[in-house]
N, C-alpha and C positions, 0 to 999 in steps of 0.2 A: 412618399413613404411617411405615415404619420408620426414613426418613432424622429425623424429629425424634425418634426414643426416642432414637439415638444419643447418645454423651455424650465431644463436644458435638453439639446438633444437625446436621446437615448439609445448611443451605441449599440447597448445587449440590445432592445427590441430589433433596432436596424439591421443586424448579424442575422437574426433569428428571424426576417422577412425574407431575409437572402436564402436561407438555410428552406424556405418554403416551395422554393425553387425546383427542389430534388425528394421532399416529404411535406406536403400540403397539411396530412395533419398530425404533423410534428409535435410533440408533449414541449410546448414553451414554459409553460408554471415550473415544469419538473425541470427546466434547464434553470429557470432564474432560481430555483431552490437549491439547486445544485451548485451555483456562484455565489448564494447568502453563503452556505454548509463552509465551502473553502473558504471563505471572507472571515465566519467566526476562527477558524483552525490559525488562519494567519493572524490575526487578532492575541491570540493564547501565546502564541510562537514569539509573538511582538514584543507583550509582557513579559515573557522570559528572558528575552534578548537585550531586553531595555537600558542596562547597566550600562551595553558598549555604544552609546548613543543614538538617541531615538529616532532619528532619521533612516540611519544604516541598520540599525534595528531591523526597522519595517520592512526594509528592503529587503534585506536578508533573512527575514522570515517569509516574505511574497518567496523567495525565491527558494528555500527552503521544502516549506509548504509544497507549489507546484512544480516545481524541477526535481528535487529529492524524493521527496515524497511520496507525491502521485504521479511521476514518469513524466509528467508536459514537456514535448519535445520535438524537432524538427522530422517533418517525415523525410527523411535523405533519399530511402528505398524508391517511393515513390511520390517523388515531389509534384507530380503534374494530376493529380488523382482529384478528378474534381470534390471527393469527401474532405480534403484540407480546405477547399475553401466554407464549409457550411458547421457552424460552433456547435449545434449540437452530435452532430458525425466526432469535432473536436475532443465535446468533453467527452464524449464516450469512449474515441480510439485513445486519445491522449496525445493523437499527433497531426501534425497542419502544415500550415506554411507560416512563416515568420508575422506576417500580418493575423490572421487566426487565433493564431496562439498570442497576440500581444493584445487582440481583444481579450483572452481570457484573464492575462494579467492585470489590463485595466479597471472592467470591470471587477474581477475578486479586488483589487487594491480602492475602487472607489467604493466599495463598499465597506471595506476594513477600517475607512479614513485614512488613508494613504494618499496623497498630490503625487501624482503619477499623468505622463501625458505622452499619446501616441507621436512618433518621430516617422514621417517620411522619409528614411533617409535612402537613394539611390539603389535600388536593386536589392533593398532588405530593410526591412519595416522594423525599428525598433522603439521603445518606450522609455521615458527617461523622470527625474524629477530635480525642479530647478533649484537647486542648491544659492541658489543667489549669484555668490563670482563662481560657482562652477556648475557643470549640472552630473549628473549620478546616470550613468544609461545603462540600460539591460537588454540585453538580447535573448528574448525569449525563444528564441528557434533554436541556441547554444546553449540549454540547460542552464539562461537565466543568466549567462555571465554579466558579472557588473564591469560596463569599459572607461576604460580613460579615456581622454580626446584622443590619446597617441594609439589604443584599441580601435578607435571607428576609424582612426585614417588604414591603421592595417587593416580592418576588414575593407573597406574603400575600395585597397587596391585588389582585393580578394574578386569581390563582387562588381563593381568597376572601375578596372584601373582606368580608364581613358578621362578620370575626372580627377582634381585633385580637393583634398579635404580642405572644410572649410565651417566654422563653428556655424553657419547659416541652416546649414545641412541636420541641427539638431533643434529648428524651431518645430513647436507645436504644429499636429494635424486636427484642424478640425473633424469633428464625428462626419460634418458630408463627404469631407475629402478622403477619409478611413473607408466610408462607405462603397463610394466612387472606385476607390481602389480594389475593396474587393469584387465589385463588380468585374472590374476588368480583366483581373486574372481570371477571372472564372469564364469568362467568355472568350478567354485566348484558350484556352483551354477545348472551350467546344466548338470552336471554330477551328482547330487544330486537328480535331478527329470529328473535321468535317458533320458538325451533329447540328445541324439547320435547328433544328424543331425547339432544341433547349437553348442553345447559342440564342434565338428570336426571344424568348421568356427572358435573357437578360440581358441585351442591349434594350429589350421595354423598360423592365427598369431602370437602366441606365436613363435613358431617356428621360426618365418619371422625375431623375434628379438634376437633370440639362436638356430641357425641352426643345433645345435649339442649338445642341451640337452637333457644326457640321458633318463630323466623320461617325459619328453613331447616326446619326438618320442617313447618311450614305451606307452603311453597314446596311443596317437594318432595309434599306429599302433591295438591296442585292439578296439578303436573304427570304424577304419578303418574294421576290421574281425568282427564285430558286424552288421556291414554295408553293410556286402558282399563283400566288396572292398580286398578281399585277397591278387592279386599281390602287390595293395599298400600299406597292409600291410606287407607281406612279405619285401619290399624295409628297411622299418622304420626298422624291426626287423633285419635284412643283416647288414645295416647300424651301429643300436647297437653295435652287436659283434663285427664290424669294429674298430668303435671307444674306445670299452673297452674289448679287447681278455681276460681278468683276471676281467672279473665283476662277482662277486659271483652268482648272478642268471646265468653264462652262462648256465649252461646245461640246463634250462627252456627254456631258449631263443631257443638255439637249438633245443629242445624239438617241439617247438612253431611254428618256421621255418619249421620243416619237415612237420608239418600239415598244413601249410600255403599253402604249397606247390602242396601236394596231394590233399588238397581244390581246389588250383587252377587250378588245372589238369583235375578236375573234369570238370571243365567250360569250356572246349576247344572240 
């Protein structure tokens, strides 16, 4: 994806590759004009705000702005819709899933001048800014709430109790790793409703950002052989064994390969 060689990477473009996925030719100029337009409104909100200090200011005009204002907000109804994962479906319906919608605050915040930085954290993607000894975190899928540490252990045990809180849990997401991630819901997703054809469109990508991950070119090579596509999966499966001669499934693999094989023999 060319939007992460950039330097620095550029998330909005990266979203908006993703987002090509489901509309090819998707109006991109009119989504990034659509993220200046909120970045100035947050900006105004800012200067208004300014008195009760500039930090919490900004925040609470980012959140203002897109939580109060323009609706941004968790789809609850339906959270498995793969239009939650693509930003411009976002800015339009106003609702995603927690990782979506924290690109949107990102972006409107980096362009406002706002220090705002994507959070990994466990089962719900949220966005934060590092306060020095503390850090400020929003959860943009909860109308933008701003949490204490004692806030994301209770969300923690919300979304996964089986882990317990730990301030680690609120370091920076790099843009490939935000990327990556939404890659992945999106393709649990069409892999869930069984949809071969778009599920293959993004573990390629996937791919495109881990050229040699084991379990996406095992994916990808099962739906490649679901597809008819046999030599190409045969390739992904060759590959496999390449990259990991001592992987416990090999003899599946191998297994897998020889009928890949005779499948595609068949075709000639």
């Amino acid at each position: 994806m060319s939007a992460l060689a950039a330097e620095p990477p550029r998330l909005d473009l990266a979203a908006l590759a993703i987002a090509t996925l489901a509309q090819p030719l998707l109006d991109a100029p009119g989504c990034l004009h659509m993220l200046d337009v909120l970045a100035c409104r947050v900006q105004v909100e800012a200067e208004r705000l300014s008195e009760k200090g500039e930090v919490l200011a900004s925040l609470r005009a980012l959140r203002h702005v897109l939580a109060d204002i323009e609706g941004f907000r968790g789809n609850e109804d339906d959270y498995h819709s793969p239009e939650n994962s693509f930003l411009d479906q976002v800015l339009e319906r106003k609702l995603g899933l927690p990782i979506t919608l924290s690109v949107v605050y990102l972006e409107v915040a980096r362009r406002a001048g706002i220090s705002l930085y994507g959070v990994p954290f466990p089962g719900h993607f949220l966005v934060a800014h590092d306060a020095g000894d503390h850090k400020l975190v929003m959860d943009p899928f909860h109308h933008g709430d701003i949490l204490t540490e004692h806030g994301c252990a209770e969300l923690l045990k919300r979304v996964a109790p089986q882990l317990k809180f730990d301030r680690s849990m609120l370091a920076p997401a790099p843009v490939e790793l935000i990327a990556y991630r939404m890659l992945s819901n999106l393709r649990r997703v069409y892999l869930g409703r069984e949809d071969c054809e778009r599920g293959l469109a993004v573990v390629d990508m996937l791919l495109l950002l881990a050229p040699d991950h084991p379990g996406e070119l095992r994916t990808r090579a099962a739906l490649l052989s679901s597809l008819g596509a046999y030599r190409a999966a045969l390739k992904d499966v060759e590959r496999c064994l390449a990259l990991s001669p001592d992987a416990p499934d090999r003899d599946r693999l191998e297994m897998t390969a020889r009928e890949l094989r005779e499948r595609a023999a068949l075709l000639n």
